[in-house]
C-alpha positions as CSV (number, residue, x, y, z in Angstrom):
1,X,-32.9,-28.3,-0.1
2,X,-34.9,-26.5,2.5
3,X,-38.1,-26.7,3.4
4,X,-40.6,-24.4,3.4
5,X,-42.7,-24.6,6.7
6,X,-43.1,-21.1,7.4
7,X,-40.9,-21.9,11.0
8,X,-37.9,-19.6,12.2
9,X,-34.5,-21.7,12.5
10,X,-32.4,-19.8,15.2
11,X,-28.4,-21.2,15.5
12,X,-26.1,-19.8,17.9
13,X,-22.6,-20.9,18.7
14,X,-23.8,-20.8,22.0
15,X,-26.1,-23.9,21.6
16,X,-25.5,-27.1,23.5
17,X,-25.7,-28.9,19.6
18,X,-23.6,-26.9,17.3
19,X,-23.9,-29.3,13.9
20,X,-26.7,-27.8,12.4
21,X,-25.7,-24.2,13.4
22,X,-22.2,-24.7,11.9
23,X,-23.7,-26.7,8.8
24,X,-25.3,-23.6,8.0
25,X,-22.6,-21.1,8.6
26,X,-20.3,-23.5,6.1
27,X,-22.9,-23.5,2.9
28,X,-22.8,-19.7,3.0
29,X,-19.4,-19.1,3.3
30,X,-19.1,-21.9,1.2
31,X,-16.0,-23.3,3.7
32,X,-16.0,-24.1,7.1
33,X,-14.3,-21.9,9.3
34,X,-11.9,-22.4,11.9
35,X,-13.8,-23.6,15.1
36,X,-11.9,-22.2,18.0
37,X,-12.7,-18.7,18.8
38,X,-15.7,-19.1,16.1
39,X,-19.0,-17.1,17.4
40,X,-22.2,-17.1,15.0
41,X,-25.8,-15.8,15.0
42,X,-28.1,-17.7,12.3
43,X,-31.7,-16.9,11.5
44,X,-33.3,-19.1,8.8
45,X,-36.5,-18.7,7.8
46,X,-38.5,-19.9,4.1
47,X,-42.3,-20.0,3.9
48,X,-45.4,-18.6,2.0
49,X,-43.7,-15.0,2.3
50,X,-40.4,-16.3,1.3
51,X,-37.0,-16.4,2.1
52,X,-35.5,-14.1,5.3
53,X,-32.5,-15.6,6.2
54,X,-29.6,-13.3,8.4
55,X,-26.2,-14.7,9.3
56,X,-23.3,-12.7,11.4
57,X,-20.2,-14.8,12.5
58,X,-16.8,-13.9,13.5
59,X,-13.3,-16.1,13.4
60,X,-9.9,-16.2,13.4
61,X,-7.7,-15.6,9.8
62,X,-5.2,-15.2,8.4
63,X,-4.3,-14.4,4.3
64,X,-5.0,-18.2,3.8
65,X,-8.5,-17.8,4.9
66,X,-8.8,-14.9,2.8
67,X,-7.6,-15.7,-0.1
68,X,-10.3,-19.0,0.3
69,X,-12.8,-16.6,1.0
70,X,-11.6,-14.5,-2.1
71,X,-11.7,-17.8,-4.1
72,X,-15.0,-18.8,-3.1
73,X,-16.9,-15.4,-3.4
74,X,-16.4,-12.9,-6.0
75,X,-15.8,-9.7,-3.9
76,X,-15.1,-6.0,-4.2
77,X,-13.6,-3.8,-1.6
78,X,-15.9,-0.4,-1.6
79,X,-14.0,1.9,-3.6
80,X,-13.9,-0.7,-6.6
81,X,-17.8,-1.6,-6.2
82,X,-18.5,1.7,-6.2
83,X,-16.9,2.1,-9.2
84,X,-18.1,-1.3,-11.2
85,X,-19.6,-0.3,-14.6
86,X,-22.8,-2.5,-14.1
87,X,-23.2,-2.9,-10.2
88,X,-22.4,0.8,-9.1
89,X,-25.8,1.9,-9.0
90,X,-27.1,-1.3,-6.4
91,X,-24.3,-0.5,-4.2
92,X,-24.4,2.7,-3.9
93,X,-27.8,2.4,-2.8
94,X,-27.2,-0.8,-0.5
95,X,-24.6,1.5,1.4
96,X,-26.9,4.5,0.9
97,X,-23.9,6.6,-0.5
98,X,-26.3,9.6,-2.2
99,X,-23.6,11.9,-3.7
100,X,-20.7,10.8,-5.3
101,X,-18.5,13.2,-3.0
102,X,-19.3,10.9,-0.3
103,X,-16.5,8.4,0.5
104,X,-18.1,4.7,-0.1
105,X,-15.7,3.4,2.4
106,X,-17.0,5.6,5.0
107,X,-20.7,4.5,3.5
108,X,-19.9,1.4,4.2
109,X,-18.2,1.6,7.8
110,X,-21.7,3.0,8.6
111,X,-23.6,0.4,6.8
112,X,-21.8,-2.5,8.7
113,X,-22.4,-0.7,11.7
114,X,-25.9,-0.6,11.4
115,X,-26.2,-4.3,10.9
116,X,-23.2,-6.2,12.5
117,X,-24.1,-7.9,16.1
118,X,-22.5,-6.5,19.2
119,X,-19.8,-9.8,19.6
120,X,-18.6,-8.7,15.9
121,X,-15.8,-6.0,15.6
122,X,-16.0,-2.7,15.2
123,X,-14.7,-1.0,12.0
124,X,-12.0,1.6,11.5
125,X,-10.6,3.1,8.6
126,X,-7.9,0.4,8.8
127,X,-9.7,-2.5,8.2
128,X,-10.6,-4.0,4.7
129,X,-13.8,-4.5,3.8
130,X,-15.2,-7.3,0.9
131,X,-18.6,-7.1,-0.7
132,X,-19.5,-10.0,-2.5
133,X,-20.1,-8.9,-5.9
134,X,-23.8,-7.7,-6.8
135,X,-25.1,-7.6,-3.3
136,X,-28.0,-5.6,-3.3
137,X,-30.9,-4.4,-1.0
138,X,-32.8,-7.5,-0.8
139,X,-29.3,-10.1,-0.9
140,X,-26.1,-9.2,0.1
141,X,-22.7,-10.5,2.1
142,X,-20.0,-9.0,3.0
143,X,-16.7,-9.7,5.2
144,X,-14.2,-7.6,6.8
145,X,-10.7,-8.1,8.6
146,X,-9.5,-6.6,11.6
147,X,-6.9,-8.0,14.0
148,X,-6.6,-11.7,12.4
149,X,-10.1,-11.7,12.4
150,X,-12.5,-11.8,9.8
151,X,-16.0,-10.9,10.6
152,X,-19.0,-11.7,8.2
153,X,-22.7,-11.0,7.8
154,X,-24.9,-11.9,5.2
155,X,-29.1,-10.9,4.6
156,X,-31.3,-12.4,2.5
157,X,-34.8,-11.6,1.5
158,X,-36.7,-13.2,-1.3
């Protein structure tokens, strides 16, 4: 349960004391991810204006770790989102794809860019990309692969 005392919780995998930075890297990915070569960026926040939490990590995987990660999380790659009967609409407009001639894969690319952190990797058109399923403009995660790495961020505003 957390508390709401209106303070900013700031987690780096920097930090000296990594427990509580890790902790809350595990509950939202709902595993805990491999710790060698693991870098994270936590901000935690609940109080009287509510919840503003932002997560960004990056590790090591492999199709084990995915398929946990697909277990775990319901998630859609971007063509598919785009295309889900009763979600389309909310992603489109998370990954601010206007017209449906626009490639949501490329929409995406450019979303993730926007928000990843600079120790995070950079997307290409060969890497797949995982939304979790009904990530919208005020809540979404997402994960993508590249290079045996899976990279992850994660907004929430409530």
């Amino acid at each position: 349960m957390r508390n709401y005392d209106g303070k900013e919780y700031r987690y780096r995998s920097s930090d000296f004391l990594k427990k509580k930075g890790l902790a809350a890297l595990s509950s939202h990915l709902k595993f805990e991810p491999i710790k060698k070569g693991l870098v994270y960026d936590i901000t935690l926040y609940a109080g009287g204006t509510g919840i503003y939490d932002k997560l960004a990590a990056s590790f090591p995987g492999n199709s084990e770790i995915l398929d946990l990660i697909k277990e775990k999380h319901e998630v859609l790659m971007p063509l598919e989102a785009s295309h889900h009967e009763e979600w389309s609409d909310d992603f489109n407009w998370l990954i601010e794809r206007e017209e449906s001639a626009e490639s949501p894969v490329e929409c995406s690319i450019n979303f993730i860019a926007s928000k990843m952190l600079p120790f995070q990797q950079v997307l290409d058109n060969n890497c797949f990309i995982y939304f979790v399923e009904w990530s919208d403009v005020n809540d979404w995660t997402l994960f993508w692969v590249k290079d045996d790495q899976i990279n992850f961020i994660s907004f929430s505003q409530g």
